[in-house]
N, C-alpha and C positions, 0 to 999 in steps of 0.2 A: 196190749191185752188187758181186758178187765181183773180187778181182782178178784171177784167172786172164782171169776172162771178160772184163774191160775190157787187159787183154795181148794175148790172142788177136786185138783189134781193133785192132792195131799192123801195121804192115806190119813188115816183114826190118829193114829199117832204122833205123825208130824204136825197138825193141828192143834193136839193137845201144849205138845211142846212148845209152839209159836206162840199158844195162850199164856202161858204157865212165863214165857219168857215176856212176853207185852205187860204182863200181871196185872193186878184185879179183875181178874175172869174167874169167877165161879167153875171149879172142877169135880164131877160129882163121878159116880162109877157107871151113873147108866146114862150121862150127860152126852146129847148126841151129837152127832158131828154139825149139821143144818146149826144148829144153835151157837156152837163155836166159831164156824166161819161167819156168822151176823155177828158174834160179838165183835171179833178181829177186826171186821170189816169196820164197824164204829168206831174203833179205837183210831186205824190206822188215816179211817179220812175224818180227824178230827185234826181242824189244821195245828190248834194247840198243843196237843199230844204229838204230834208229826214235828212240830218245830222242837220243843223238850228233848225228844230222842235224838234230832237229828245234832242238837246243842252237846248232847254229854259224849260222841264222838270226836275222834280225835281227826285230827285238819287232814291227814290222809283221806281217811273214809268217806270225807265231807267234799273233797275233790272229784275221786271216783262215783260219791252222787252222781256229783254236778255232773262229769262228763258222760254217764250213764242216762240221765235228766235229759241234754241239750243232745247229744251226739249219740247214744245207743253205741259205745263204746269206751272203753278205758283202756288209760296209759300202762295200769298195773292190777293185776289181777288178785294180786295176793292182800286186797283190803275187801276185795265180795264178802268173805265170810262174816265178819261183824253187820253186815248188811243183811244179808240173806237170814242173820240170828233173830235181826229185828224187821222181819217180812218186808224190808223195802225192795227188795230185790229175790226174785224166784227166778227158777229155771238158771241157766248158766249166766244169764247179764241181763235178764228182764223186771226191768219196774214197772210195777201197773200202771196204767193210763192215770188212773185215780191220783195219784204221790205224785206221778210228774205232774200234773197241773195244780195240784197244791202247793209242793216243791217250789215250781218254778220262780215265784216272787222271790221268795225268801233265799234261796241258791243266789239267784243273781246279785241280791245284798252285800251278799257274802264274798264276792269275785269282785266285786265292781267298785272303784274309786271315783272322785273327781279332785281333779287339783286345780290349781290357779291359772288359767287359761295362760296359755306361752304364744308367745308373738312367732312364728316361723316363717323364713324368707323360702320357702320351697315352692317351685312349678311344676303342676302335674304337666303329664301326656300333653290335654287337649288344651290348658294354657298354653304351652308351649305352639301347638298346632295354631292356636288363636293368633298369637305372635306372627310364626311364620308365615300361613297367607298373608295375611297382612302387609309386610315386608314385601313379598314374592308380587304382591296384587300392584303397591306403589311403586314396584322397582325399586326398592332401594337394599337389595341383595342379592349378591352373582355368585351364581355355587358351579362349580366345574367341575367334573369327574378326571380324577388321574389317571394314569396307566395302573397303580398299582389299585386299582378304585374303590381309594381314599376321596373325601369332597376336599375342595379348598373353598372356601368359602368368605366373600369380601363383604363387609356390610360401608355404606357408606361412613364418611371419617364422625359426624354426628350421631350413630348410633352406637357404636362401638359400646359407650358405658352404660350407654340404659338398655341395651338388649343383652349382658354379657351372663344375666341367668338363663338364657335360651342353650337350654341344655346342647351341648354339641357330642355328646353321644347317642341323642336321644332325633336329631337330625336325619341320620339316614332313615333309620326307622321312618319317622314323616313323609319322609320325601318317598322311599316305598308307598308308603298308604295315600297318599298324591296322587302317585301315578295309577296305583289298583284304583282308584275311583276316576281314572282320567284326567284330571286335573291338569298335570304337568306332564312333560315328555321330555327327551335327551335329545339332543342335535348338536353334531360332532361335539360331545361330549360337557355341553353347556347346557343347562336347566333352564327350560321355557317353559310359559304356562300356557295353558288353553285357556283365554281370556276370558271370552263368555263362557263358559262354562266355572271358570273360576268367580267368575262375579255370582253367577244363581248360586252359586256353594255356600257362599258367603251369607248368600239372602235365605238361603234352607233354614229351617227349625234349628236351634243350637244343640237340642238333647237329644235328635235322631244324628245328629253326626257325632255326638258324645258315646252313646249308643253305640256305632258304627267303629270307631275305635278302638273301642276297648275291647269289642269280639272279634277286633282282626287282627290285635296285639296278643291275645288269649295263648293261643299257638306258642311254644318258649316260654311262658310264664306263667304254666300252669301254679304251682305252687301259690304264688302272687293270688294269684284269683279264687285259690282255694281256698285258702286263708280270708279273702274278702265274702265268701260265700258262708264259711262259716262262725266269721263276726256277727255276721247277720240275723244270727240266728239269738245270739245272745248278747249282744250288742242294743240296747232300746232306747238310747237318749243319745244324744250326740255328744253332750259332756262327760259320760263315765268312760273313765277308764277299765279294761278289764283284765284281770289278772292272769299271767300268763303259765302262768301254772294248770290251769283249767282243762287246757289243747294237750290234747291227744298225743298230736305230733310232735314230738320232741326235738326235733329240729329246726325249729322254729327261731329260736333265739340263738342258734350258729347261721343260719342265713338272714339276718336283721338288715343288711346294710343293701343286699337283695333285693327284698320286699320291700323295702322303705322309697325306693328308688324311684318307684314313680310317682309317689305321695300322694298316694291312696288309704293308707294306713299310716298312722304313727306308733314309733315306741318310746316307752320312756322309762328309767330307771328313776326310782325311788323308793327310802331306806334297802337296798339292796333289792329292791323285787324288780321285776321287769312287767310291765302294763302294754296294752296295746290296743288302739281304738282307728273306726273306722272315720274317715277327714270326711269333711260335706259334701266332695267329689264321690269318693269313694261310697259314701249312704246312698249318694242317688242314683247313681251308676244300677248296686246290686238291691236297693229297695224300691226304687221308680217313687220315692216320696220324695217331695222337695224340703230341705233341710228349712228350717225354722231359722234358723241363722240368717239363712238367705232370703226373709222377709224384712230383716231385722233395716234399721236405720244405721248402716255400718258406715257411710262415706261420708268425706267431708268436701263441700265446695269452697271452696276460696271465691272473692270477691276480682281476684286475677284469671278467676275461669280454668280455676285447677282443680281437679276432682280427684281425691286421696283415698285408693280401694282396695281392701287388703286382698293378697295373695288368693287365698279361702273363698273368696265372696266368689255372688252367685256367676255364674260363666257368660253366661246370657246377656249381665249388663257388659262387664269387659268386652264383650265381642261389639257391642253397639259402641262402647267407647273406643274401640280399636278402629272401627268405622268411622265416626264423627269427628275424633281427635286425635290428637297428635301424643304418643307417649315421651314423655317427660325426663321420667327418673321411674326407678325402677330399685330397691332398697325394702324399705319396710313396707313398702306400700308401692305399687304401681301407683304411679303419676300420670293426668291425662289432660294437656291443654283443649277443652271444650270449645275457644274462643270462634264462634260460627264465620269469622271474618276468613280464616282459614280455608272453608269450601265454596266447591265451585253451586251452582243454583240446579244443577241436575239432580239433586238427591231425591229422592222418593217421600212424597208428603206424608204420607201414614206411618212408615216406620220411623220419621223423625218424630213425630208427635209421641211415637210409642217409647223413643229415645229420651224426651222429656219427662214422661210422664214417669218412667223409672225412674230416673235422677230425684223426684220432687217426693217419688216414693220412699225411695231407699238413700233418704242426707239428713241429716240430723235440720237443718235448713239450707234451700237456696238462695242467696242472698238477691235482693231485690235486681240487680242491674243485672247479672246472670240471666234471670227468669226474664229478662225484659226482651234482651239479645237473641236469647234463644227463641223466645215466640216471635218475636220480630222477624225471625230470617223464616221459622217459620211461616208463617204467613204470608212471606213473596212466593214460597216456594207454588210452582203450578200445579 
């Protein structure tokens, strides 16, 4: 609501008072109301004057802004009054339109950190999903269902250490959203795929199955995703941290290990406070923007045809390197042998070039014999 209009709903007197309290407002006896609410009004969207007041507040009432600002509710009610003395806040919990979009810069300043980027060996969801087609598409893992059904699950004796972040609670779940999209099917109680159909899967856009995931994972973990909706909101870089003091929800940091879980969000303690920001999975999931990270020059190729991609980076390329090569190692960095000697000559000529041309985008450099091989095979391809 505008301020004028929440002014106008002042009697003579409350007016006065809200002037008399903002001060330097001229107060005369026959001084009319019209003139008071113009002056207020000046003061209150004067960003200078608005940042002043909101500075000689105490860090309580500076929270309650905030979550009055971003979310039109607060954790604690009993800090309105100093707010409402300095017209940021009328009526029971309403700040003008006006102060929140003045506000808003300045608030976020105020909640939001960054720190020294931290290296994390974490796989969301749809890594994880990445992974497993994969696996599931080369045959090289047998999953059974028990009587008590439980999976048991065999990867061949070579993968065992570079798949062993493939989350295995996070498995049936997958294998559920498999079968919902048809993919795979049970017979006498052993996991088979629907071949063709698994291959077009593969070849579909990577962020409408990203998409697809995450609103069929939604179901059970609301929480999770409420949380990511309302990072969202005040959440605006990918490096700040934001404080977690800010959230409404108080529960928040008794369910951390929860939420964290699919690594969509991060937390972190620091000097005692607890922060929490949304991962580049997680921004483009609930923003449809593509994270800035993930343009970035993050990989590195080896001269041995080994491409070094951290966890984070963008999905899209990982799926095309889950495609073209071989995973390696699996640690700080997904490892992917690229060496084109590996594949058969059926591969699709357009997506291999699209294959390349991401690598030569997203590598700090490709080294000459790399880029020779890779256009080479290339180029037989029909």
């Amino acid at each position: 609501m505008k301020l004028m209009e929440l002014l106008d709903e002042m009697d003579i007197e409350e007016v006065k008072k809200l002037a008399l309290e903002l001060g330097g407002i001229s107060i005369f006896k026959d001084t009319v109301k019209v003139y008071l609410e113009k002056k207020i009004f000046e003061k209150l969207t004067n960003l200078h004057f608005l940042v002043v007041t909101i500075e000689k507040m105490d860090e309580s009432c500076i929270i309650t802004l905030t979550q009055l600002v971003f979310f039109d509710d607060c954790k604690n009610k009993n800090h309105l009054e100093p707010l409402r003395k300095k017209g940021l806040v009328f009526r029971d919990m309403q700040v003008p339109d006006e102060i929140k979009e003045l506000a808003r810069e300045y608030l976020q300043s105020k909640i939001r950190k960054t720190f020294s980027k931290q290296l994390e060996v974490k796989q969301t969801p749809f890594l994880n999903l990445i992974l497993l087609v994969g696996l599931i598409k080369r045959n090289e893992i047998a999953i059974k269902r028990l009587k008590n059904n439980k999976l048991n699950i065999k990867l061949k004796v070579e993968n065992k250490n570079v798949y062993y972040h493939l989350e295995k609670e996070l498995i049936p779940l997958l294998i559920s959203f498999l079968e919902f999209q048809g993919l795979v099917y049970w017979e006498e109680n052993s996991l088979l795929a629907d071949r063709a159909a698994l291959i077009k899967w593969i070849n579909n856009d990577n962020f409408t199955k990203l998409e697809l995931l995450y609103n069929w994972l939604k179901p059970g973990h609301e929480k999770l995703f409420k949380l990511i909706s309302i990072l969202s909101q005040i959440q605006d870089d990918l490096e700040s941290w934001i404080d977690l003091k800010v959230f409404v929800e108080s529960d928040i940091p008794h369910t951390v290990e929860a939420i964290e879980k699919f690594n969509l969000i991060r937390f972190l303690k620091m000097n005692k406070r607890g922060y929490v920001k949304l991962t580049p999975e997680g921004w483009f999931y609930i923003k449809g923007i593509y994270p800035s990270h993930w343009y970035s020059k993050s990989i590195l190729i080896s001269a041995d045809f080994e491409v070094y991609i951290p966890h984070d980076f963008d999905p899209n390329l990982i799926s095309l390197l889950d495609k073209y090569g071989q995973l390696k190692d699996n640690d700080y960095f997904l490892v992917y042998d690229i060496d084109p000697i590996n594949l058969n000559r059926n591969q699709d000529r357009k997506n291999y070039k699209s294959f390349i041309n991401e690598l030569e985008d997203k590598s700090s450099a490709m080294p000459q014999v790399v880029s020779y091989e890779l256009n080479n095979f290339y180029n037989s391809l029909s």
